[in-house]
C-alpha positions in Angstrom: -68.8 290.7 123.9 -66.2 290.7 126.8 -62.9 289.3 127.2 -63.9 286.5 129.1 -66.5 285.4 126.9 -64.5 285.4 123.6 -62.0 283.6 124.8 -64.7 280.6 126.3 -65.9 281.3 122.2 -62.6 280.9 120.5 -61.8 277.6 122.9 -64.9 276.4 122.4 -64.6 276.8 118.8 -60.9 275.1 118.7 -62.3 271.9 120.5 -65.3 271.3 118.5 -63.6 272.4 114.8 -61.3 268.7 116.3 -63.5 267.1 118.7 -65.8 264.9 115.6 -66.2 261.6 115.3 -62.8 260.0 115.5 -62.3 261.5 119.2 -65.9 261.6 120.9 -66.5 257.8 119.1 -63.0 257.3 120.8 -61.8 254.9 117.5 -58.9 257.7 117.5 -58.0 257.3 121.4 -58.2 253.5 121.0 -55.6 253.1 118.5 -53.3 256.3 119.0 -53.6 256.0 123.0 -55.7 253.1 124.7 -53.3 250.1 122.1 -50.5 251.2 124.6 -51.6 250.5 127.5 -50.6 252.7 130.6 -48.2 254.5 128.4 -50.7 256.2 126.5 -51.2 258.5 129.7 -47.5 259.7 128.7 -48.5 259.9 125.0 -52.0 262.2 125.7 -49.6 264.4 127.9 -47.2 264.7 124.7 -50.6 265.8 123.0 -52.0 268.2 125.6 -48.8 270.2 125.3 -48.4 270.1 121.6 -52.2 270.8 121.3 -52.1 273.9 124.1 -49.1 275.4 122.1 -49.7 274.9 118.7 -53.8 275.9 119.6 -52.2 279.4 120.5 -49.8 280.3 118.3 -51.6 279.3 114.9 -54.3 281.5 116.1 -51.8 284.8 117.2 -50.1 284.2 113.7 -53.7 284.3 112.1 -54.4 287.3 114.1 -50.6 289.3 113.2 -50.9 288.4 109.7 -55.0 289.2 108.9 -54.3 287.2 105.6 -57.6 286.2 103.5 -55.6 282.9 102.0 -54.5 280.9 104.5 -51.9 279.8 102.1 -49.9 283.1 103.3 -49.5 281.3 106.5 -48.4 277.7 105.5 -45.9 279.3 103.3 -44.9 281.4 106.3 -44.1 278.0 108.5 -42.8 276.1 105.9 -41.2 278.3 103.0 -42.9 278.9 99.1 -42.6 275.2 97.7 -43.1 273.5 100.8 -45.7 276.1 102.3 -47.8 275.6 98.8 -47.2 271.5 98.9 -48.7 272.3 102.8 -51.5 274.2 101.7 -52.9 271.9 98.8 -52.2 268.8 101.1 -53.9 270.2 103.7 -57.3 271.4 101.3 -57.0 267.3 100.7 -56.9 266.3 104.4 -60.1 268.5 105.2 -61.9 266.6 102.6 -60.9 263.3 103.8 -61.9 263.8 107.3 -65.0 265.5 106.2 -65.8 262.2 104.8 -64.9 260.4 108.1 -67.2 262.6 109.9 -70.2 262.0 107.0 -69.2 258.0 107.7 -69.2 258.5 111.4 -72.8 260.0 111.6 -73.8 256.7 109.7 -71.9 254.4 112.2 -73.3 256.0 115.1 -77.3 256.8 113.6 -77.0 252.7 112.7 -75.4 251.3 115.5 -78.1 253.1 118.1 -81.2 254.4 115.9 -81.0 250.9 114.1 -81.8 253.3 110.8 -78.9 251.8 108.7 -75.9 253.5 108.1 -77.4 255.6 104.2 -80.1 257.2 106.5 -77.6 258.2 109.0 -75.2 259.8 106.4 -77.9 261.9 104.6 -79.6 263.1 107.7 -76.2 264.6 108.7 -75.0 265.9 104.9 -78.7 267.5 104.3 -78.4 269.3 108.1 -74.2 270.3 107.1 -75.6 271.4 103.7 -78.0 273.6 105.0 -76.3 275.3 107.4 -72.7 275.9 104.8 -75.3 277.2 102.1 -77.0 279.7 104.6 -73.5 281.2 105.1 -74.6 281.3 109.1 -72.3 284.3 110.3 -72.6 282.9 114.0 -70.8 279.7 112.7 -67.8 280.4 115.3 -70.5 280.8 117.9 -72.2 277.7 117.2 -69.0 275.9 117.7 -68.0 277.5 120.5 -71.0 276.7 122.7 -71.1 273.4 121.1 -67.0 272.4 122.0 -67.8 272.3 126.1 -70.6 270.9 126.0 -69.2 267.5 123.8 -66.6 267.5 126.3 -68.4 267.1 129.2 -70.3 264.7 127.9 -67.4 262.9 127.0 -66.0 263.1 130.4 -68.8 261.8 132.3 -69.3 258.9 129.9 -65.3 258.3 130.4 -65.2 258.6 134.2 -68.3 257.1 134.5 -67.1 254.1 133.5 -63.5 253.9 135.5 -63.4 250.6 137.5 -60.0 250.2 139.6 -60.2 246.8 139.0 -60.5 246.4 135.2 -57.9 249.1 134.9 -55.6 247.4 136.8 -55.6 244.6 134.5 -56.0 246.2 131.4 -52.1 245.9 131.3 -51.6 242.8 130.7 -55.0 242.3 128.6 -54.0 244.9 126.0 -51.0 243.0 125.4 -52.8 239.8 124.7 -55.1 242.0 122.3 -54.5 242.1 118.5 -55.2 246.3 118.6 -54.5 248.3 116.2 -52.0 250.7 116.5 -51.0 254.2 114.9 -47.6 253.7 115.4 -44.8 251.5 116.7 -43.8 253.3 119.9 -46.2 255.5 122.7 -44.2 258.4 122.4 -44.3 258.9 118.9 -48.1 258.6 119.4 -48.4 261.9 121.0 -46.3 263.3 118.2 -48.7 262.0 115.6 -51.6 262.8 116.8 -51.2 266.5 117.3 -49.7 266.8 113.8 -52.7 265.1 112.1 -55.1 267.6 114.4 -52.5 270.4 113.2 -52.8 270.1 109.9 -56.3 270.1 109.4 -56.6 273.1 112.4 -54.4 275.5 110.3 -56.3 276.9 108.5 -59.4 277.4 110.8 -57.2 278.6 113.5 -55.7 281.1 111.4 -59.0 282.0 110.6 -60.2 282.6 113.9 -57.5 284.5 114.7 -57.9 286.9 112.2 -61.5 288.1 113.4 -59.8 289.2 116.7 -57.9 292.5 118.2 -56.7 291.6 121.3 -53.7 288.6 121.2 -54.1 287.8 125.0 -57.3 286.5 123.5 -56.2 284.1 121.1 -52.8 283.1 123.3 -55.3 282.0 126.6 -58.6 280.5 123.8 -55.8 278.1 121.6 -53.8 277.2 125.5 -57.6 276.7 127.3 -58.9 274.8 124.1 -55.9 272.4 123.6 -56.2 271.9 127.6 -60.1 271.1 127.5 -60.0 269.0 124.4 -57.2 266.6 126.0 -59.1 266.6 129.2 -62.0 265.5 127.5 -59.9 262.6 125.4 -57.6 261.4 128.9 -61.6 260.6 130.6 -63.0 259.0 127.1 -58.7 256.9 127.3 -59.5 255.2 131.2 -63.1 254.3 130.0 -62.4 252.7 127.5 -58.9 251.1 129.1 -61.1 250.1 132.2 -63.4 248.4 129.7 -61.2 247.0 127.0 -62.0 243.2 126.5 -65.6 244.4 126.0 -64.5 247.5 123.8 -61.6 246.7 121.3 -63.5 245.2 118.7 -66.5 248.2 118.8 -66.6 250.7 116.2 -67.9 253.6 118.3 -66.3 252.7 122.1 -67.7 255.2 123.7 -71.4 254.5 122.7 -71.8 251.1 124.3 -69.9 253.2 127.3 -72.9 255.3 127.8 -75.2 252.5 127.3 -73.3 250.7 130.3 -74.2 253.7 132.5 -77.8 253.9 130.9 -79.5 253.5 128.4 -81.2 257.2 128.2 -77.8 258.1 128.6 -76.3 256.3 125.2 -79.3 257.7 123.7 -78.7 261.5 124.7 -74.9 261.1 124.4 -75.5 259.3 120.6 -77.0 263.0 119.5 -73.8 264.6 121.6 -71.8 262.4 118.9 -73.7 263.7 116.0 -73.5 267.2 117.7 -69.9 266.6 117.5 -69.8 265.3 114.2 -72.4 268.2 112.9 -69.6 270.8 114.2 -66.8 269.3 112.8 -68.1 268.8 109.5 -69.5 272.1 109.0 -66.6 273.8 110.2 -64.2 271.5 107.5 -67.1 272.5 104.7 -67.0 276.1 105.7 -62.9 276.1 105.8 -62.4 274.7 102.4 -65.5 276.5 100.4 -64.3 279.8 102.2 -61.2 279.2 101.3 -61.9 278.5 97.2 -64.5 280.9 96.7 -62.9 284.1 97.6 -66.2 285.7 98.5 -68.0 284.5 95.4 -71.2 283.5 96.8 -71.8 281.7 93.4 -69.0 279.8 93.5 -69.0 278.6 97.0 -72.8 277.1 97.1 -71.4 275.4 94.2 -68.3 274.1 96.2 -70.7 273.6 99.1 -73.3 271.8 97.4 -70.0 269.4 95.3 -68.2 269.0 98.8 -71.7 267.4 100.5 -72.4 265.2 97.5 -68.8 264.0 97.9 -68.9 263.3 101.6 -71.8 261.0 101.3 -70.3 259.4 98.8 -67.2 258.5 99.7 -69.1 258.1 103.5 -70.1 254.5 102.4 -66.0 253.7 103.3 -65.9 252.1 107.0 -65.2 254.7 109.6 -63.4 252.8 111.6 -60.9 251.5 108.2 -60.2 254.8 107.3 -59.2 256.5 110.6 -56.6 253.3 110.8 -55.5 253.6 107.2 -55.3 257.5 106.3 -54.4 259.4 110.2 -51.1 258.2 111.4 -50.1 258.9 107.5 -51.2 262.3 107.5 -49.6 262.4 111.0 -45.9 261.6 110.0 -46.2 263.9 107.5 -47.6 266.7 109.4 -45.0 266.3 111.2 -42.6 268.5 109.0 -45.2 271.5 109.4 -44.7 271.3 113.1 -41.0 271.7 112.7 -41.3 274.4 110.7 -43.8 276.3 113.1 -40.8 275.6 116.2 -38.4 277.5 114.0 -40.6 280.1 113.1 -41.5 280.6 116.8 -38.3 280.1 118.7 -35.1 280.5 116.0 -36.2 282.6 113.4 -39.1 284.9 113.4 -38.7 286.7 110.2 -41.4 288.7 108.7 -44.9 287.4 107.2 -45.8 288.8 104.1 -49.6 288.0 103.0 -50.6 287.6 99.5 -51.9 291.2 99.6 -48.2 292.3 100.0 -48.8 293.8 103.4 -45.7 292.8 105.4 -46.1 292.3 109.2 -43.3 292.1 111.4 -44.1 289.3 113.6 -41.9 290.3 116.6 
């Protein structure tokens, strides 16, 4: 495998593990980005950054350290107490978006297929199932090629439906508009919505930064992934701004986007959602039973097999509830692991020890 194609891998990989259902539906872009009008262009640009850098250094830490725990590298950030109070949180977080994504699939199966919102959960926690308990080794792969593919998709359906004249107004529409917002002020919106995607990245980004050698790999995949995925949210942002008196009550925006275009178009870019959804939930199922079984194939189709039951479970929430009530939390909170990765990077280096006591010198 050459340079160039691991590092389209390891972005690909990065996008999809974030791009699931609360981006490509674009609930998550309607209330962190789209509420604020024109400002939320300043607010994604906040994110792009924050996403690029953050994409790149979790995975070159991951890489340096080689750790099996990710817990070695929350610690790292954030000190022992804090790292651990990091580490279990972010175990938690996993689980709750895994849920969103299992709620998502139902949303978007019953809002198209007309199959009702049970049949569209199942289909997708029988087809996550599978694929977890088969241990598929080419599971970074599978995202990889996926990730592009879920952006472009998104980006057609985004600037397919820009119209000068609707986005001119939406200015003063939004602020007639009872939207929901994630927080009080644009800015702070960018903030919050990297450190929500941070948190539950971590751990995968650690991870895939550990199965490589060369660092220019994982500094130009977590930059070029952090880039695409933003792209890919800024086209899905002036869609749905262009259309928002239609939109801003919808739970999945972007569907009746596509269906505006065409309607073999909605129904091609409704399987692109589950695609997206399918990634991102396998790749949270595969983090957290990876991370609890410590190789102990018994033990982790167990997890696996709990996890799913779970997810469908706790899928009969609204989707569209629980990315309003649980995200911009998690985001204030992640937060404090973002400071502690700024220090790490640009005041005080230190040295990472991994639970293995193998100490790496990080400079």
């Amino acid at each position: 495998m050459n340079n160039t194609f691991k590092i389209i891998v390891l972005a690909g990989a990065f996008v999809s593990f974030i791009l699931g259902a609360g981006t490509a539906t674009g609930q998550e872009i309607l209330q962190f980005f789209v509420s604020f009008g024109y400002l939320g262009i300043g607010a994604i640009i906040i994110a792009t950054v924050l996403h690029m850098w953050f994409g790149a250094y979790a995975m070159d830490v991951g890489l340096k350290l080689k750790a099996e725990d990710s817990k070695d590298v929350f610690i790292y950030f954030c000190g022992k107490y804090l790292g651990l109070f990091f580490y279990w949180f972010a175990q938690l977080f996993i689980l709750i978006v895994f849920v969103v994504m299992i709620s998502g699939a139902g949303a978007t199966v019953s809002e198209h297929f007309g199959l009702g919102v049970v049949a569209g959960r199942a289909i997708m926690a029988i087809a996550v199932l599978i694929t977890a308990l088969f241990r598929l080794e080419t599971i970074i792969n599978i995202l990889g090629i996926a990730g592009p593919i879920i952006v472009l998709f998104a980006v057609i359906v985004g600037i397919g439906n820009f119209d000068s004249a609707g986005f001119l107004q939406a200015g003063d529409i939004v602020k007639e508009l009872n939207l929901s917002k994630a927080t009080t002020d644009w800015w702070q919106a960018g903030f919050i919505y990297s450190s929500f995607v941070l948190l539950v990245a971590l751990p995968f980004l650690a991870n895939l930064g550990k199965g490589e050698v060369k660092r220019s790999n994982v500094i130009i995949g977590g930059n070029l992934g952090g880039l695409i995925m933003l792209i890919g949210v800024f086209a899905i942002y002036i869609g749905i701004l262009s259309n928002i008196e239609q939109l801003h009550t919808k739970a999945i925006p972007t569907l009746v986007l596509a269906d505006q275009i065409s309607p073999a178009l909605a129904t091609i870019y409704s399987i692109i959602l589950l695609i997206a959804i399918y990634t991102t939930a396998v790749g949270m199922l595969w983090t957290v039973a990876k991370q609890f079984s410590k190789d102990n194939l018994s033990k982790y189709r167990i997890i696996v097999v709990a996890l799913t039951i779970l997810g469908f479970f706790g899928g009969l929430f609204p989707f569209a509830k629980i990315i309003d009530l649980v995200y911009p939390i998690v985001g204030y909170i992640g937060l404090i692991l973002m400071v502690g990765m700024l220090y790490r990077q640009f005041i005080n280096k230190g040295k990472l020890e991994s639970a293995t006591s193998t100490t790496v010198n990080i400079d």
